[in-house]
C-alpha positions in Angstrom: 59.0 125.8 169.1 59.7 124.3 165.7 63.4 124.2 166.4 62.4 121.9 169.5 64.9 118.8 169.7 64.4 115.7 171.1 66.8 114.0 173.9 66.7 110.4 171.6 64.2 109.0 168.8 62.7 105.4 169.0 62.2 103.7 165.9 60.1 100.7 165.9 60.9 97.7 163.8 60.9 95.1 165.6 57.4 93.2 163.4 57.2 90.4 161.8 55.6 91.9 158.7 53.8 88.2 158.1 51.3 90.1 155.6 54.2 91.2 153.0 54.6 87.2 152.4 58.6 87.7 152.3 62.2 86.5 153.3 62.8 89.9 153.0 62.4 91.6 156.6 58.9 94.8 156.0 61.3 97.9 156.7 64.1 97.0 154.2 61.3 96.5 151.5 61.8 100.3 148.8 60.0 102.9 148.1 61.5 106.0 146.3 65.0 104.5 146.6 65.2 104.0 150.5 63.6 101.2 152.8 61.0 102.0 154.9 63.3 101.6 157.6 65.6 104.9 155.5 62.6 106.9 155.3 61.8 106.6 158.8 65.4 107.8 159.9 65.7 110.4 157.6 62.2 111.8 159.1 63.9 111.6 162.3 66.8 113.0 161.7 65.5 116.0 160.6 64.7 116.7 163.9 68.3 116.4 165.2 67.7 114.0 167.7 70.7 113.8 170.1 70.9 109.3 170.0 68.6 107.0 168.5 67.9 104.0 168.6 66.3 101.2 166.4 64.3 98.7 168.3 64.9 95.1 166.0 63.8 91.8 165.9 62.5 89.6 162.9 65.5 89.7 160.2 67.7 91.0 163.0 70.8 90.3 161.6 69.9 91.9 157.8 67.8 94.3 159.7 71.1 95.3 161.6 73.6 95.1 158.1 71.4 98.1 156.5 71.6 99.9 159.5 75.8 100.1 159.8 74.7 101.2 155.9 72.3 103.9 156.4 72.8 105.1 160.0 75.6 103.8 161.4 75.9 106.0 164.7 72.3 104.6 165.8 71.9 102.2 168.6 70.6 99.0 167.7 67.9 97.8 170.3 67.0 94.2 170.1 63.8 92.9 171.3 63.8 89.9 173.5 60.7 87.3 173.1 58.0 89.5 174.6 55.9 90.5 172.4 54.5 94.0 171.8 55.1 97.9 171.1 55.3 98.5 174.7 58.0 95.9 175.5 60.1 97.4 172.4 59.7 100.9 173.4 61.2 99.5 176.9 64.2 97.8 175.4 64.8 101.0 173.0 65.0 103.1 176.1 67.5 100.4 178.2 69.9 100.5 174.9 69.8 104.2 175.3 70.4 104.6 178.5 73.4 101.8 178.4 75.1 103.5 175.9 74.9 107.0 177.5 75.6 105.0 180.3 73.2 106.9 182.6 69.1 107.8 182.1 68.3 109.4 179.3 65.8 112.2 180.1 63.8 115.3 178.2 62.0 114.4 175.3 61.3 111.1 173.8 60.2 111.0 170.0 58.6 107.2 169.3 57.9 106.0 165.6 57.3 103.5 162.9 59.9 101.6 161.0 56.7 101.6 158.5 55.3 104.3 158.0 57.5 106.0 154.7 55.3 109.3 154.1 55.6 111.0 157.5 58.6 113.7 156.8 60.7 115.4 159.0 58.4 118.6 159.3 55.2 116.2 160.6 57.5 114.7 163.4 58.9 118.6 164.4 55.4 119.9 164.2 54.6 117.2 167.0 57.6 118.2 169.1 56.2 121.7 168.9 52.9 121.0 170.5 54.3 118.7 172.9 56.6 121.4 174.2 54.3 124.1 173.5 51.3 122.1 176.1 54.0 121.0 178.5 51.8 117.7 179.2 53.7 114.2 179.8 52.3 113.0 176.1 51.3 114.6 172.8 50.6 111.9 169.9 49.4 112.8 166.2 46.4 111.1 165.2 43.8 111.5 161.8 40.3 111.1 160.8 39.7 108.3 158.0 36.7 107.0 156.2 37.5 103.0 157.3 39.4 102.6 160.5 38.9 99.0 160.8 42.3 97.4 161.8 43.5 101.0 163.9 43.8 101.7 167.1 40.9 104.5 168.0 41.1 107.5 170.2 39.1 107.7 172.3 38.6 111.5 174.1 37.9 113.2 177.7 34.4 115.1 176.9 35.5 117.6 179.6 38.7 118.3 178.3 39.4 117.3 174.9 42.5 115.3 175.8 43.0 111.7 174.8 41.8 109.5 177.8 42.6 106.0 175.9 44.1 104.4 173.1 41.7 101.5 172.1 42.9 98.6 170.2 40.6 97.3 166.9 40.2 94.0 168.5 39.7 95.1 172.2 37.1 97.8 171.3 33.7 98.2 172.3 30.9 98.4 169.6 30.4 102.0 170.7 34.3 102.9 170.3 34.3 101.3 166.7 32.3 103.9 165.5 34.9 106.4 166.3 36.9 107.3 163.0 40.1 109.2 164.5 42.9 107.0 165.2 46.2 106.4 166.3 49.2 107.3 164.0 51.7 105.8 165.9 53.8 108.6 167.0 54.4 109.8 169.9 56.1 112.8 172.0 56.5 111.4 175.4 58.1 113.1 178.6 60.8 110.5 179.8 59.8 110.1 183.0 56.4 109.5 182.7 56.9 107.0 179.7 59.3 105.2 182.3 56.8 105.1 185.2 53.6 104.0 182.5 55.7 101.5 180.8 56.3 99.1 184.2 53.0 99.5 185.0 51.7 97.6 181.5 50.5 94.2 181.0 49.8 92.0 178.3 45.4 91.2 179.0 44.4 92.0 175.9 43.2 90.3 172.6 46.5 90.2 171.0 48.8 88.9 174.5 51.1 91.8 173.7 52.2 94.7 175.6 50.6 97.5 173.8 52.4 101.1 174.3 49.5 102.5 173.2 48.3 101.8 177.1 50.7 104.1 178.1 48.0 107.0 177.6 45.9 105.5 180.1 48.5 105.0 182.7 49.8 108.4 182.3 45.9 110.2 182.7 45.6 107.6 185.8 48.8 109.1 187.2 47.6 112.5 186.6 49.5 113.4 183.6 48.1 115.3 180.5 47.9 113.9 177.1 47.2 115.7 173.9 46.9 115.1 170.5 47.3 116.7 166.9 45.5 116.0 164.3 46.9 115.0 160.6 44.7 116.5 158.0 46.9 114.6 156.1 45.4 110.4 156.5 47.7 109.2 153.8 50.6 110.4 155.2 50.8 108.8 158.5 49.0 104.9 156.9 51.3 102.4 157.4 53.1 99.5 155.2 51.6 96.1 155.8 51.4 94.1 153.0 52.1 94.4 149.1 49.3 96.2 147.7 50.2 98.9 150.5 54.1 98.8 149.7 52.7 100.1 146.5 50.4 102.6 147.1 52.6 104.2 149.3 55.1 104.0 146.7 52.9 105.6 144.0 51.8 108.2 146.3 55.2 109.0 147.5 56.5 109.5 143.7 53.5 111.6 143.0 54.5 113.9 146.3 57.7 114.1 144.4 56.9 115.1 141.1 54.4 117.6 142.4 57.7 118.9 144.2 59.9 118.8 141.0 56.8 120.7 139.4 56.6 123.6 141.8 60.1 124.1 141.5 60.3 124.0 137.2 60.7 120.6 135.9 58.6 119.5 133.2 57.3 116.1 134.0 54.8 115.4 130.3 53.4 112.4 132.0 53.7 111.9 135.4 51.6 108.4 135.3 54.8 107.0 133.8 57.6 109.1 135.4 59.6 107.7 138.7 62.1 109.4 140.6 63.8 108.9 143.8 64.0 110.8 146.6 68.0 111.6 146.6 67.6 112.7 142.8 68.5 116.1 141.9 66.9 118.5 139.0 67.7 121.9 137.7 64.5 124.0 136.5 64.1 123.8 132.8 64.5 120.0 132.9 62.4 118.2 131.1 61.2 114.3 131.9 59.3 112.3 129.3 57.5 109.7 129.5 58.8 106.1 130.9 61.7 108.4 132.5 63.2 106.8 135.8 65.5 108.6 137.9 67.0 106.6 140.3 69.7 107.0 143.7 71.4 110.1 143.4 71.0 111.0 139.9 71.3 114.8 139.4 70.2 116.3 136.2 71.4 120.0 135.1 69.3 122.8 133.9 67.8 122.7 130.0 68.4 119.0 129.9 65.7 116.5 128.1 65.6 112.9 129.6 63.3 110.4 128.1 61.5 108.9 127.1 62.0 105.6 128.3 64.9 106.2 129.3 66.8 104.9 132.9 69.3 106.9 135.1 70.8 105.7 138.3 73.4 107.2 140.0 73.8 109.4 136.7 75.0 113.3 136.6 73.5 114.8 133.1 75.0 118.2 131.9 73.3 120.9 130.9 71.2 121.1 128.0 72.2 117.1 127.5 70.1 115.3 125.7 69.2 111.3 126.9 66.8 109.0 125.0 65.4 105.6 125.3 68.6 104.6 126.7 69.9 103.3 129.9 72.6 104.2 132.3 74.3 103.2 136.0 76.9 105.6 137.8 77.8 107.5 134.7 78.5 111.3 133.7 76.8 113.2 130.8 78.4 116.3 129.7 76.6 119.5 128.6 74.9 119.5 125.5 76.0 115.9 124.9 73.9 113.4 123.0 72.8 109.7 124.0 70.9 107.1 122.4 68.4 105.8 121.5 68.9 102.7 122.9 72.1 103.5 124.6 73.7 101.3 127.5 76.1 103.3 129.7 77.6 101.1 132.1 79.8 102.2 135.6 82.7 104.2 134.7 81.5 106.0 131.6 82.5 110.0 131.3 80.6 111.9 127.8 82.5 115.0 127.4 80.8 118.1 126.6 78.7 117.7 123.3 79.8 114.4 123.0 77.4 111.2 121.5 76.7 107.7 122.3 74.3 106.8 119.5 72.7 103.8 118.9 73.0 100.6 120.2 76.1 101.7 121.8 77.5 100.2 124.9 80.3 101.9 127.4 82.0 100.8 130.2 84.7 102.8 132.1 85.5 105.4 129.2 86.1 108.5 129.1 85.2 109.8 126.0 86.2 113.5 125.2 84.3 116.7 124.5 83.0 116.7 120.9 83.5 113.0 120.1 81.2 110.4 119.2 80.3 107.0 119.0 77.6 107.2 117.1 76.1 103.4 116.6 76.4 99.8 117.0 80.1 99.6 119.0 81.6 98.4 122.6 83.2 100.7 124.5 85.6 99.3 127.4 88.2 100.6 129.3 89.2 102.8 127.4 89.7 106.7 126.9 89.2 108.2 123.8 90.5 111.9 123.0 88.6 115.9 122.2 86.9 115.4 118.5 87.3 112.1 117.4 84.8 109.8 115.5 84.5 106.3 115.8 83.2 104.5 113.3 79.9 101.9 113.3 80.6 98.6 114.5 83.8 99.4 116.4 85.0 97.0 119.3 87.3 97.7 121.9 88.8 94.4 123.0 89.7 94.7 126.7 89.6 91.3 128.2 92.2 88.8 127.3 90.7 85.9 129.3 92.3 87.0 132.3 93.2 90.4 132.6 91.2 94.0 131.7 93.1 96.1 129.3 93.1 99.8 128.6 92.7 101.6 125.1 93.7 105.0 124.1 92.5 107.1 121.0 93.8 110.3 120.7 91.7 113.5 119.4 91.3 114.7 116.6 91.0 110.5 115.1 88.7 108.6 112.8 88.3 105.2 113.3 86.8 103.6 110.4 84.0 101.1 110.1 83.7 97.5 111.6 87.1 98.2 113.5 88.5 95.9 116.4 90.9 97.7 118.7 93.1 94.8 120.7 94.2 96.5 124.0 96.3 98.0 125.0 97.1 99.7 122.0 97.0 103.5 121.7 95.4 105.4 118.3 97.6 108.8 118.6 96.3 111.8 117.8 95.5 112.8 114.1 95.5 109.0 113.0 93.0 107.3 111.0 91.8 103.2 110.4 90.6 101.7 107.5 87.5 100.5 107.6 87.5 96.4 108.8 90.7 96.7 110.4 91.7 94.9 113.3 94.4 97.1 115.1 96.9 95.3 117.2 100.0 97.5 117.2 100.4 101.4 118.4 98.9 103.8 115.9 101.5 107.1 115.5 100.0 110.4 115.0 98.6 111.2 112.0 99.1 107.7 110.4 97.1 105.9 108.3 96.7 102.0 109.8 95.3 99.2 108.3 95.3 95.3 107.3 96.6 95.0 103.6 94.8 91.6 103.1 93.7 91.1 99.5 90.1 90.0 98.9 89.9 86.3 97.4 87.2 85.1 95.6 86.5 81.0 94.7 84.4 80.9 92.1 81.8 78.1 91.6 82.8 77.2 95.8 78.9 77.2 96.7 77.7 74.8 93.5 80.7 72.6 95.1 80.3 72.7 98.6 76.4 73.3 98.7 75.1 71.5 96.1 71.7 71.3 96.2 70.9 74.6 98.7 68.6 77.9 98.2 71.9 79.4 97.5 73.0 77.2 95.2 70.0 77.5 92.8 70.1 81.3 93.3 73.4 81.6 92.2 73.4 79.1 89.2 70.1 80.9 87.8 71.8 84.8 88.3 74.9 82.7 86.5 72.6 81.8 83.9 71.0 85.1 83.3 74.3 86.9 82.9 75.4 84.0 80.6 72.1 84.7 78.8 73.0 88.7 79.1 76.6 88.1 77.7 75.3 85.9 74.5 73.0 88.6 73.7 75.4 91.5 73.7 77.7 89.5 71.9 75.6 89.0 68.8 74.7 92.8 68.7 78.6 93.8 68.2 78.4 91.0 65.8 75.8 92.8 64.0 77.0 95.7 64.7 80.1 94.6 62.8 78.7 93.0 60.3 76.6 96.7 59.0 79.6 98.6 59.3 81.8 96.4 57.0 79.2 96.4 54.7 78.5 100.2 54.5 82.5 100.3 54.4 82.4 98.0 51.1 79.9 100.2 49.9 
């Protein structure tokens, strides 16, 4: 029965999500790298549903823009102005059926837009036991500590079965004692969710049309309902407000290190370690602490990452080493070397034992196998050969003011010190730079390139010019001293003199 699949999914996200204080509409707030609104669909998708549909509202129109992103072949439901689950189940099931342009029958699979920890095998274990007790309903429910604020189930004594879904605010004193409630999602047989659904008002405490009353209509119909239970409370809590964004977040990133774990990843500190759920790790990988993996960052066996240290959207070699350094869609080559306090920006390729050292910043450049850029340099748009070295302080001009440039070095090349390449220009292969040089013109291979510019030096310039500064006095006393210095050597050669001549005489 696992393999059971549903005839169409309902996602709910039609709330206002007042409690998150936002402009930001609840489901497109993150966790782990998706919205609540991704999670949700990539539970239900691992159920292979054959349509959905997401029922939307509040933030309609961004609501809508992230869909065509994430899950563009689902049908977007809108809510009109009556309030409630019940009505949006409804309008989910009318944008269905238009689209199929008939009735959509079988099995209907109903969740939250907020609810980011249920997974895929959750919602299949619930389409299991609905098929598996052939009743007209089968929701999943849990047992907490505090249910204040959740719907509570309330069961037949003869049977077992759920007889009612109670709201918090219409409950008795005697069904707020109960502590199993409602999760929120629901297996339902078409045809009886159709028939219960235009029988449902809105008298109740809240004026809405509650789909949790659908239980009730379908028992007074006749129809069985059943429930699971969820020894697994956390799981199922939904996302209301900040504080529960975060917690949910936390305990999602814990879910995934625990994972990563399992599977061989060392993770030194998992207080301080975050990574996403698209990321992908090798076993032998190690994270330090402050690591963050982010998007679809995959990371190769034997690598280190950390600490502190950024990824998103980064692939990292084997056995590559990253540290305290920071990086966005780039690629790290085996055995390669970055940082500390790297910044690899879009574009960047390390070949295979490569380096970016130190306060080293990339953008677009593809930087061959064995060669390095080992501290304080720029990087742009620019490719740079097999073996070569480029030298501290390096630029790589690319911009002109209007248009980006590309550089080439060629392998095998030593850039020297504190050099300024002026794209395009191209370093061949074989060639070296003096240190200080600003290279404008096409380096041949194997050539030696440099400015010839003679140093000049203007003697007493800062006694003229800055009269009167620290520097002034500085260098007038270190002037006098090595006047005083002078004076005193000279009168030792003049003794010096002086004693030979006379033991000559003698």
């Amino acid at each position: 029965m696992a393999g059971v699949r549903p005839s169409a999914a309902i996602v709910l996200a039609a709330g206002a999500g007042t409690r998150m204080k936002s402009t930001t509409p609840k489901v497109l707030h993150e966790i782990g790298g998706l919205s609540l609104l991704g999670h949700a669909l990539a539970a239900v998708g691992e159920t292979n549903p054959e349509s959905v549909a997401v029922v939307i509202r509040h933030g309609r129109d961004a609501v809508a823009a992230h869909l065509s992103q994430i899950a563009p072949d689902a049908v977007v439901a809108d809510q009109d102005e009556v309030p409630g689950t019940g009505r949006a189940v409804e309008c989910g099931l009318e944008a269905l059926d238009r689209k199929s342009g008939g009735t959509i029958d079988g099995t209907i699979l109903i969740t939250s837009g907020d609810v980011p920890l249920v997974d895929g095998g959750t919602l299949r274990e619930l389409l299991a036991a609905h098929a598996a007790g052939k009743g007209a309903a089968t929701l999943l429910t849990t047992i907490v500590p505090d249910p204040t604020g959740y719907g509570r189930i309330v069961r037949d004594p003869a049977t077992g079965e759920v007889a009612t879904i109670v709201e918090h605010g219409d409950a008795s004193e005697e069904e707020l004692t109960i502590d199993e409630i409602n999760a929120g999602l629901y297996a339902f047989d078409a045809p009886a969710l159709r028939r219960a659904l235009i029988s449902l008002d809105r008298d109740n405490a809240q004026g809405e049309v509650y789909l949790t009353d659908v239980v009730a209509r379908i028992r007074e119909a006749g129809g069985h309902v059943r429930a699971i239970v969820s020894d697994d409370a956390q799981a199922v809590e939904g996302v209301n407000d900040r504080a529960q964004l975060a917690a949910a977040g936390a305990a999602l990133n814990a879910r995934i290190l625990e994972r990563w774990m399992d599977e061989g990843v060392t993770v030194q500190d998992p207080a301080t370690t975050w990574v996403d759920v698209d990321v992908g790790l090798a076993a032998d990988v190690t994270l330090l602490p402050g690591t963050q993996l982010k998007g679809r960052t995959s990371v190769a066996t034997g690598a280190v990452i950390g600490p502190d240290t950024t990824l998103a959207d980064v692939t990292v070699g084997e056995g590559a080493s990253v540290v305290r350094s920071h990086g966005t869609e780039a690629t790290i080559g085996a055995g390669a070397v970055v940082g500390p306090f790297s910044y690899l920006r879009p574009g960047t390729r390390l070949g295979e034992g490569g380096k970016i050292g130190a306060f080293v910043e990339t953008k677009n450049a593809d930087i061959g196998t064995g060669s390095k850029v080992p501290h304080l340099s720029y990087v742009g748009d620019a490719t740079i050969g097999e073996h070569s070295n480029i030298g501290a302080g390096t630029i790589v001009v690319n911009y002109d003011g209007v248009t980006k440039h590309r550089t080439t070095v060629g392998s095998h090349v030593r850039i020297g010190s504190d050099n300024t390449l002026v794209a395009p220009v191209t370093v061949g292969d074989g060639a070296y730079t003096g240190a200080g040089s600003t290279i404008r013109r096409n380096v041949p291979p194997g050539a030696l390139a440099y400015n010839d510019a003679p140093q000049q030096n203007r003697e007493g310039w800062v006694a003229n010019k800055r009269a009167g500064t620290p520097s002034a006095d500085a260098a007038e006393e270190s002037l006098n001293r090595a006047d005083t210095t002078s004076g005193a050597e000279t009168s030792v050669k003049k003794a010096s003199g002086k004693k030979k001549t006379t033991e000559g005489t003698a």
